[in-house]
Structure formats: structure tokens, C-alpha cells
C-alpha positions as CSV (number, residue, x, y, z in Angstrom):
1,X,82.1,82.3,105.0
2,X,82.9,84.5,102.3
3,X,81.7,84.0,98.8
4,X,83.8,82.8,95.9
5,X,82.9,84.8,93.1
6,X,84.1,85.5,89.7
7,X,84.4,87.7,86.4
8,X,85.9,87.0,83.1
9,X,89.5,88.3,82.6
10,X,90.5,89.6,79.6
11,X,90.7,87.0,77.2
12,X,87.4,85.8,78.6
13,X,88.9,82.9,81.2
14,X,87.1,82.8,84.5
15,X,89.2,84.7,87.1
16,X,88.3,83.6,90.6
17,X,88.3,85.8,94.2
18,X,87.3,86.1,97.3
19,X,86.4,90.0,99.2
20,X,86.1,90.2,102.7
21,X,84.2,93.8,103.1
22,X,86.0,96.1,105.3
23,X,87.6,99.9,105.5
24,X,90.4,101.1,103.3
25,X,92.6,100.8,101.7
26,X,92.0,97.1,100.5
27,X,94.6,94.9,101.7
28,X,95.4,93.0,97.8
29,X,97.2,89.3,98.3
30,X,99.1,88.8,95.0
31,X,100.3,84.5,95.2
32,X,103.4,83.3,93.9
33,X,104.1,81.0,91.1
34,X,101.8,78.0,90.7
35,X,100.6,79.3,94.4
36,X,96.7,80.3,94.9
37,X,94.7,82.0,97.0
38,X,94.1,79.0,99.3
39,X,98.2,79.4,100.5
40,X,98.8,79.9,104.5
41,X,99.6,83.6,103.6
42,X,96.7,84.8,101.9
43,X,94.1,82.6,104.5
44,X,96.1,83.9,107.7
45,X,96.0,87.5,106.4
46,X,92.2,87.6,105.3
47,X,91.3,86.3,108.8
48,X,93.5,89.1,110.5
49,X,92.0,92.0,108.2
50,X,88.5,90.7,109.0
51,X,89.2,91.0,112.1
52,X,90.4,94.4,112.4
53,X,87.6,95.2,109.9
54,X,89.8,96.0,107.1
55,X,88.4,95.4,103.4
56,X,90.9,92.1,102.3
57,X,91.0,90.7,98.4
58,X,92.3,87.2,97.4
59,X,92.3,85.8,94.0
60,X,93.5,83.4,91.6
61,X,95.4,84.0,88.6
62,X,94.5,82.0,85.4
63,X,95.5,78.8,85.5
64,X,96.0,79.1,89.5
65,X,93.7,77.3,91.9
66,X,89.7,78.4,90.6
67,X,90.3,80.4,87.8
68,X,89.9,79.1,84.1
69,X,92.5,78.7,82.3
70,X,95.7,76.0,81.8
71,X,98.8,77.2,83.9
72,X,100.9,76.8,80.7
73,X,99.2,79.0,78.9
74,X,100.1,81.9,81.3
75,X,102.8,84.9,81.2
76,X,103.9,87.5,83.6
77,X,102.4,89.9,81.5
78,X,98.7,87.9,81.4
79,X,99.1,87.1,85.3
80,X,99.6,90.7,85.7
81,X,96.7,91.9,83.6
82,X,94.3,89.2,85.6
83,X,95.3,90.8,89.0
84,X,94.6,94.5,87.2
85,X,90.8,93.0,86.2
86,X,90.3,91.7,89.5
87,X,91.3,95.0,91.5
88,X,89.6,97.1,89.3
89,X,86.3,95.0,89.2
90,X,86.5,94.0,93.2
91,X,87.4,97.5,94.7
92,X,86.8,101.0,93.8
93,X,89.5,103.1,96.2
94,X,92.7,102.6,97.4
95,X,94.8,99.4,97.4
96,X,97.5,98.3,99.6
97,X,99.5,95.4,97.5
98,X,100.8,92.0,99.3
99,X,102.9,90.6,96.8
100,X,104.4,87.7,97.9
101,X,107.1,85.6,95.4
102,X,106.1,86.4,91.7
103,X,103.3,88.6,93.2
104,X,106.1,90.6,94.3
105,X,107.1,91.3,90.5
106,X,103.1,91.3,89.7
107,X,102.8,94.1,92.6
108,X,105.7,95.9,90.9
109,X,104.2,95.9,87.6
110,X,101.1,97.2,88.9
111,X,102.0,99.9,90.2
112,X,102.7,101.3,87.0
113,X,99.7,101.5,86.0
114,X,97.1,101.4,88.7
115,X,97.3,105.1,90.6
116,X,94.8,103.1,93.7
117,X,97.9,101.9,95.1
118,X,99.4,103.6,98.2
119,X,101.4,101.2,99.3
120,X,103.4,97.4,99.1
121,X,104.8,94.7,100.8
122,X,107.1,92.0,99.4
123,X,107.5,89.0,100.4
124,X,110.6,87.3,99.3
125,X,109.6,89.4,96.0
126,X,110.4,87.2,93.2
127,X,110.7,90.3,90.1
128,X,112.8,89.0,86.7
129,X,113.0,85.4,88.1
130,X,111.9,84.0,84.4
131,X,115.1,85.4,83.1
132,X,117.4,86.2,85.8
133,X,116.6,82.6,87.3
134,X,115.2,80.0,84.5
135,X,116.9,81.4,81.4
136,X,120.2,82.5,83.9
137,X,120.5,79.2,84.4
138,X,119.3,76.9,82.3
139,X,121.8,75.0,80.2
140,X,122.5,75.5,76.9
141,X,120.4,71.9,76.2
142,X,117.6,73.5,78.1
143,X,117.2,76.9,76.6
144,X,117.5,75.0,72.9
145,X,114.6,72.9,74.3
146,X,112.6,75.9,75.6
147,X,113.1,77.8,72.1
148,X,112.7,74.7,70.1
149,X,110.1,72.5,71.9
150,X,108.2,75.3,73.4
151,X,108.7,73.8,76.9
152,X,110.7,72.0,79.3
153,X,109.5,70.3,83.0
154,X,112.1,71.6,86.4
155,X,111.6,69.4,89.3
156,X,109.6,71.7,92.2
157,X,110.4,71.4,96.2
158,X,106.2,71.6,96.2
159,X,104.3,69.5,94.2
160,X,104.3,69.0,90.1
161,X,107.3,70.0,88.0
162,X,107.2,73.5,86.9
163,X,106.3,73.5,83.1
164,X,108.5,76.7,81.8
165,X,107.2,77.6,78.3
166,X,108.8,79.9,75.8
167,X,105.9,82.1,75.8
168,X,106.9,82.7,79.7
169,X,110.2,83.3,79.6
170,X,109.6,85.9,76.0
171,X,107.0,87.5,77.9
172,X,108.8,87.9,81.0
173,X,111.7,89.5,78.7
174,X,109.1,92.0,78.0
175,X,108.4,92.7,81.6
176,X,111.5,93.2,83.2
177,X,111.6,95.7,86.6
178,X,115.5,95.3,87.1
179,X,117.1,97.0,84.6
180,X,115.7,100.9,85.6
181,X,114.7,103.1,88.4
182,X,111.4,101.7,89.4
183,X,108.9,104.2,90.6
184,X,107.0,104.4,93.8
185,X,105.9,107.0,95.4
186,X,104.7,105.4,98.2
187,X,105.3,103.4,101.4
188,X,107.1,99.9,100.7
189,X,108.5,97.4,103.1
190,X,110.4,94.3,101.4
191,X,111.1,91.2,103.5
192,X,113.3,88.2,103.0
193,X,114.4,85.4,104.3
194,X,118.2,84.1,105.1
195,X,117.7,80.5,104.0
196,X,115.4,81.3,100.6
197,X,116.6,78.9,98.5
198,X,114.4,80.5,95.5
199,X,115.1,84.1,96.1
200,X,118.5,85.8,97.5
201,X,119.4,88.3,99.3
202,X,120.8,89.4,95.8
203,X,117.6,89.9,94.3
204,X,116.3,91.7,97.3
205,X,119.0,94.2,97.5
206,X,118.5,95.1,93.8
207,X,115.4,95.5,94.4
208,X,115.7,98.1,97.2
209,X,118.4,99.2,94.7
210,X,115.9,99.7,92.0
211,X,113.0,101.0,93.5
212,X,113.0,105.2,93.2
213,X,111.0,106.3,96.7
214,X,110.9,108.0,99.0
215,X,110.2,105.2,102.0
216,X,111.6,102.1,101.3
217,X,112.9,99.5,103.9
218,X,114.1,96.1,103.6
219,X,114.3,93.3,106.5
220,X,116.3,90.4,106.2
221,X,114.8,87.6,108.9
222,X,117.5,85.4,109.9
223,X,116.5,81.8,109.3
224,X,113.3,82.4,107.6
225,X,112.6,80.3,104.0
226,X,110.8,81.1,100.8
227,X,107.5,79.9,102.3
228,X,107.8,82.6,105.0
229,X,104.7,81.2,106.9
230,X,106.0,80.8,110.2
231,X,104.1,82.3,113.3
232,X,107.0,85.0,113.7
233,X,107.1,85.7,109.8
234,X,103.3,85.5,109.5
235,X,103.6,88.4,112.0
236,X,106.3,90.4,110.6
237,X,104.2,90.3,107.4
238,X,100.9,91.9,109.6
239,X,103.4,94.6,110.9
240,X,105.0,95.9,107.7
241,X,100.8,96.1,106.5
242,X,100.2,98.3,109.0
243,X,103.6,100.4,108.1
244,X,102.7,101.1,104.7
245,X,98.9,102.6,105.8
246,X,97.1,99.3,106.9
């Protein structure tokens, strides 16, 4: 089985990840919000890299799964700059990103500023949710709580509620991928599901809208979900990999 092994991110916290050794480019899995590296997703697609002998990565963000850190301490901008540390410590050549959810917007923000990455796939990509989706529509109450309090608790479909802190939603301000042209230069395929109750089809087509590349696709799978981790998705996913250069 392949080691867990770890390195301090920025700010010190213990970032965790898991490398399975393989040819290029490394196939990157970036998890959604409050998802880790343990997720359907990311365990499928490791096992389907190893087996074609392609180099896969898998890690936690702070305050995810094994990394240090509280989850309410995070940001868009800090989750970000963990999934930089870990790329840039765990691979030393090209990178293909997975970004699936938030890791969509994470994979979006990357590639600003990592020159490694030749190409992307989205998965029900998730960019500008803290303000286009929390702040959007959060009720005047709820956005005097957030500014006030510092917090507020949303009931989740999954598991705990989601804590939203002010420092996320200010942050994610900062970090917003909607509002210009958006770069890249190389291959991306962005898929999304009909029934996504989290993400829709809006938010992909501005996506596609926003991104400035030469070859860019989007799917819409009819009766897929958010999770996306059906057989037939969980192939889909595999085939746009091996579009962008996998």
C-alpha cells in the first residue's frame, strides 16, 4: 500500500498525501469542500493510474481528512496555497489537475501560478461558490451574523453542518475566477451533472465562458449528481484524463 507521508505547509500545519510512482504528467486529485483524499473519486482514480503506471497524487488540505489544522480556520486562498506546497514538494515535472467541486476553483487558481500544469478536468467545478453561493444567498440575518459573529452553521446533505466563517467568504472575495478571462493554455474538459443540486449548469457555462483557451469542452451528463461517483461518471472522469494528455 502506498505510504501516507507529509510536509509542513506554509504556516507550518502538517499537510498530508499520498504518491503513487508512475510516468508523467502526474495525475493531481484536488477534493472538494470538507471532502479528503479518502473520497470515491480520488481512491477509484489512484487505482486506475496505478494501473496504467501513471504517477497519481492525493492530498489533504488543512483541516481536511490527515492534515493539521481546524477546518474553520481555512480560506480558498490557504487551501490553495497547501495544494501549491504539496505539488511542488511531491512532483518535479508536469501535472495534470483533477479538480473536483472546490478543487475545481483550487485547480483554476493554480494554474496561475504553477507553469507544470498541462492540463485540467472539472468536475462539477465549484469556482466563486463562497460568494456567488453562501454570501448570494444568505439572508440579510445571515450575512450580519457572518460579519458580526465571525460565523454561522448551514445544514450539509453529507455529514456535519458547514461552519462558513468570515475569514472564508473575505478571502474568497479576494479569489474570485468569474469576473475575467481566465487563462489556459492548455487542454481542459469540464463535466457536470443535470441533477447537481450544489453546482448548476449556470456555473458551468460561465465557466466555459470564462476560461480564454484554446481547447476547452464541457459535458453535461444527464442525471448525474454532485457526487459524480457512479460507474458511468467514474468513467467519463478516466476518459476526459486521458483527453487532456493522461
Amino acid at each position: 500500500m502506498t505510504e501516507l507521508t507529509h510536509i509542513d505547509g506554509a504556516n507550518g500545519t502538517k499537510l498530508a498525501y499520498v504518491k503513487t510512482q508512475g510516468q508523467g504528467p502526474c495525475i493531481v486529485f484536488l477534493s472538494g469542500f470538507k471532502s479528503d483524499m479518502e473520497g470515491t473519486k480520488a481512491i477509484h482514480l489512484e487505482a486506475w493510474a496505478r494501473d496504467r503506471g501513471r504517477a497519481f497524487l492525493r492530498f489533504d488540505y488543512s483541516g481536511h481528512g490527515a492534515s493539521g489544522g481546524a477546518f474553520e480556520d481555512g480560506s480558498i486562498g490557504g487551501w490553495a496555497a497547501d495544494s501549491q506546497a504539496v505539488i511542488e514538494a511531491a512532483t518535479d515535472g508536469p501535472v495534470i489537475l483533477v479538480g473536483s467541486s472546490m478543487g475545481g476553483w483550487i485547480a483554476a487558481l493554480l494554474s496561475k501560478v504553477l507553469p507544470q500544469v498541462v492540463g485540467c478536468v472539472g468536475i462539477a467545478a465549484a469556482p466563486d461558490f463562497t460568494e456567488d453561493g453562501f454570501w448570494a444567498n444568505f439572508t440579510e440575518d445571515q450575512r450580519r451574523a457572518v460579519m458580526d459573529d465571525g460565523q454561522i452553521a448551514l445544514p450539509s446533505e453529507y455529514d456535519e453542518p458547514y461552519i462558513i466563517t468570515r475569514r472564508l467568504i473575505e478571502d474568497g472575495r479576494d479569489r474570485l475566477v468569474l469576473r475575467a478571462p481566465l487563462p489556459m493554455s492548455f487542454p481542459v474538459r469540464l463535466l457536470q451533472g443535470t441533477e447537481d443540486t450544489s453546482v448548476t449548469r449556470k456555473t458551468a457555462l460561465r465557466l466555459l465562458d470564462h476560461i480564454d483557451g484554446p481547447d476547452v469542452r464541457l459535458t453535461f451528463v444527464k442525471g448525474a449528481d454532485h457526487r459524480f461517483s457512479d460507474p458511468a461518471s467514474l468513467a467519463l472522469i478516466e476518459s476526459a484524463i486521458v483527453d487532456v494528455g493522461g
